[in-house]
C-alpha positions in Angstrom: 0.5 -5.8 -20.6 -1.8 -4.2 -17.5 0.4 -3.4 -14.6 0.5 -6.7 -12.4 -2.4 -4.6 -9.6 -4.9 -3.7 -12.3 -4.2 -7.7 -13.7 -5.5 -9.3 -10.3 -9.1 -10.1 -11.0 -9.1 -12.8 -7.3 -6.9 -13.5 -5.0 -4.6 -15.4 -5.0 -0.9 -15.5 -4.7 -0.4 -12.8 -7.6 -2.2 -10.2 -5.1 0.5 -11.0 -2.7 3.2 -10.8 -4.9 2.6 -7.9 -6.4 1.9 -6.4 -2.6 5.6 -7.7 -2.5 6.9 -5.9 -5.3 5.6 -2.6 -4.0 7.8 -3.1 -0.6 10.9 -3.0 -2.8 9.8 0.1 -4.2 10.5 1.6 -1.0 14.3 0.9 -1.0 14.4 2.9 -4.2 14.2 6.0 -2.3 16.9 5.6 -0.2 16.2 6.5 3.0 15.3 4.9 6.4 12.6 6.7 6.7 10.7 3.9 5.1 12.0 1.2 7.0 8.9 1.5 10.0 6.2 1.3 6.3 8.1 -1.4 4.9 7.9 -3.7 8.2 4.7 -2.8 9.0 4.0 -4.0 4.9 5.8 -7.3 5.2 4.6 -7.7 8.4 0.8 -7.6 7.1 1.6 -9.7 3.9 3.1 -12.4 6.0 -0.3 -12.2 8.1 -2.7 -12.5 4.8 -0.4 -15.5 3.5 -0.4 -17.2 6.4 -4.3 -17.5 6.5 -4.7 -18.2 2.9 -2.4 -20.7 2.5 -4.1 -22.7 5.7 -7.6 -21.5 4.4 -7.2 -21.5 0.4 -10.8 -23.6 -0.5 -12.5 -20.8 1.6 -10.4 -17.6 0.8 -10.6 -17.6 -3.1 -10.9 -13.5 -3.1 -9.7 -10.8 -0.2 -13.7 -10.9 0.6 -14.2 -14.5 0.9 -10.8 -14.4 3.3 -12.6 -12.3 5.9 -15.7 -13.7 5.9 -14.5 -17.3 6.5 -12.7 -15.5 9.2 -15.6 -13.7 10.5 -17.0 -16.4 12.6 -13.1 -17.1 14.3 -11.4 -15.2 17.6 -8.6 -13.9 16.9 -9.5 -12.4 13.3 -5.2 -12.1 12.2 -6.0 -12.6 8.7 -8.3 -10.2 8.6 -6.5 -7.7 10.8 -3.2 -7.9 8.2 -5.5 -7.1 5.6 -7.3 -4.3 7.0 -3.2 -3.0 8.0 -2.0 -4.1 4.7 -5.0 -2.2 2.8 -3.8 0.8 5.1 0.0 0.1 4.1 -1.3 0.3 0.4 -3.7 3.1 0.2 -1.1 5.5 2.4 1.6 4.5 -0.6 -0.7 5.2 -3.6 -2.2 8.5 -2.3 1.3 9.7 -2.0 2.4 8.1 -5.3 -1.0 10.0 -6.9 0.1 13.0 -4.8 3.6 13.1 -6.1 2.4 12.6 -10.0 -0.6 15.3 -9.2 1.8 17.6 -8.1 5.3 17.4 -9.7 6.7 20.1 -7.7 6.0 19.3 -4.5 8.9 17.5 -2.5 8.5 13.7 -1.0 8.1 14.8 2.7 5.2 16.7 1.5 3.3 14.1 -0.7 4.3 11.2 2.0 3.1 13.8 4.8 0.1 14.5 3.1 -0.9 10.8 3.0 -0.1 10.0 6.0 -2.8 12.7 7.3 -5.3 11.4 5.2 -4.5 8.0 5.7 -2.8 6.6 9.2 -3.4 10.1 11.3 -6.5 9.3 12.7 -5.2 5.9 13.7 -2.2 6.9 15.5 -2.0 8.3 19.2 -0.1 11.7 19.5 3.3 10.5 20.2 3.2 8.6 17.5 2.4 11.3 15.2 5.4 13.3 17.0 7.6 10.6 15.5 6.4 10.8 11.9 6.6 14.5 11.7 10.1 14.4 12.7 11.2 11.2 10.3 8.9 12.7 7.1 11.9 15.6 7.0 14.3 13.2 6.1 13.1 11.9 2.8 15.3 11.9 -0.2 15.0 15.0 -2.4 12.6 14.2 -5.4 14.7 14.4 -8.8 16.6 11.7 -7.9 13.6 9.7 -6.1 11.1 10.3 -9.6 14.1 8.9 -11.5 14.6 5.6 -9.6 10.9 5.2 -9.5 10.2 5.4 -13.1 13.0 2.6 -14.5 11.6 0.6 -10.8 7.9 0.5 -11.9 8.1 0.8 -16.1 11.4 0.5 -17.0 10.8 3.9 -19.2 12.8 6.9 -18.9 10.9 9.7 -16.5 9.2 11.3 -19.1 7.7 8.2 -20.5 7.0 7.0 -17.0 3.7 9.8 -15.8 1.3 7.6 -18.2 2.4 4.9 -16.4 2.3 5.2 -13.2 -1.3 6.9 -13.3 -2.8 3.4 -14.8 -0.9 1.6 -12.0 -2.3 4.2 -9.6 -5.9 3.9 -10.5 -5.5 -0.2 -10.6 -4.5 0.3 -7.1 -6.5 2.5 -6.3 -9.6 0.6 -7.7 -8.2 -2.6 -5.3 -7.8 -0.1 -1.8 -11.2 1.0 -2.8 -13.1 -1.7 -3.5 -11.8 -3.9 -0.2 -12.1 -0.8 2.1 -15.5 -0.5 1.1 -16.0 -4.4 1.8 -14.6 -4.2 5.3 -15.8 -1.0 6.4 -19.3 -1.7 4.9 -19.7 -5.5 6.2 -18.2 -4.1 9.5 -15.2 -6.1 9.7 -12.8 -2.9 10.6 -12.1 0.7 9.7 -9.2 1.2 7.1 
């Protein structure tokens, strides 16, 4: 069977549960580090639920969700998705870094993303902060191991294929909505 991101075809609750599974990911690593993503994750989830379940004849997909909004003040649904997109892209570009480069520690692949993805939307002090927490990340043997009986249940070696289907599901989602919002002008991911 597809992995549960590449199976969502609307939205519904499966989008959110699955948005749920990847927050437990993050306690596979082991380290605090990921406590501020994980918050920030659930946080955002809660945000999107919220809004569909009081608006679930109008929000059928993530697209139909903001634009029923559109006309509202405050937007919150549509804020925690653009946050929650954010959230989701920064953990599969560091996921997709990690697999791209197998040598390359966590700190590095998390840092990485986080450059590409939050930088920009982050004042300097902030930034300060996540230099100084991305040096505490565990070390990645024992990080890859966890990961690949987490997402696949397969020993490491049987879990690369694996995660670079799930990747590019996820991927394909991030994409797709970020395109929506940025393109309809609903926010900036």
């Amino acid at each position: 069977m597809a992995p549960l991101f590449e199976r969502i075809k609307s939205f519904d609750t499966s989008f959110l549960e699955a948005s749920d599974g990847l927050v437990t990911m993050f306690d596979l690593f082991g380290s605090r580090v990921f406590g501020f993503v994980q918050s920030d994750i659930k946080s955002n989830i809660g945000g999107v639920r919220a809004y569909y379940e009081n608006h679930q004849n109008s929000s059928k997909t993530l697209e139909d969700l903001v634009r029923s909004e559109a006309g509202s003040h405050p937007k919150h649904g549509t804020a925690c998705l653009i946050r929650l997109i954010r959230g989701l892209a920064l953990t599969q570009h560091a996921l997709k870094h990690m697999q791209d480069h197998p040598s390359d520690e966590l700190h590095v692949c998390f840092k990485n993303a986080y450059d590409v993805v939050l930088r920009h939307h982050h004042a300097w002090v902030v930034r300060g902060v996540v230099n100084v927490s991305m040096s505490s990340h565990p070390r990645r043997p024992t990080s890859t191991r966890f990961l690949s009986l987490y997402l696949s249940g397969e020993p490491a070696e049987r879990f690369d294929p694996e995660l670079g289907k799930w990747l590019k599901a996820l991927g394909d989602i991030v994409t797709r909505i970020k395109d929506f919002l940025e393109g309809g002008g609903h926010g900036k991911v």
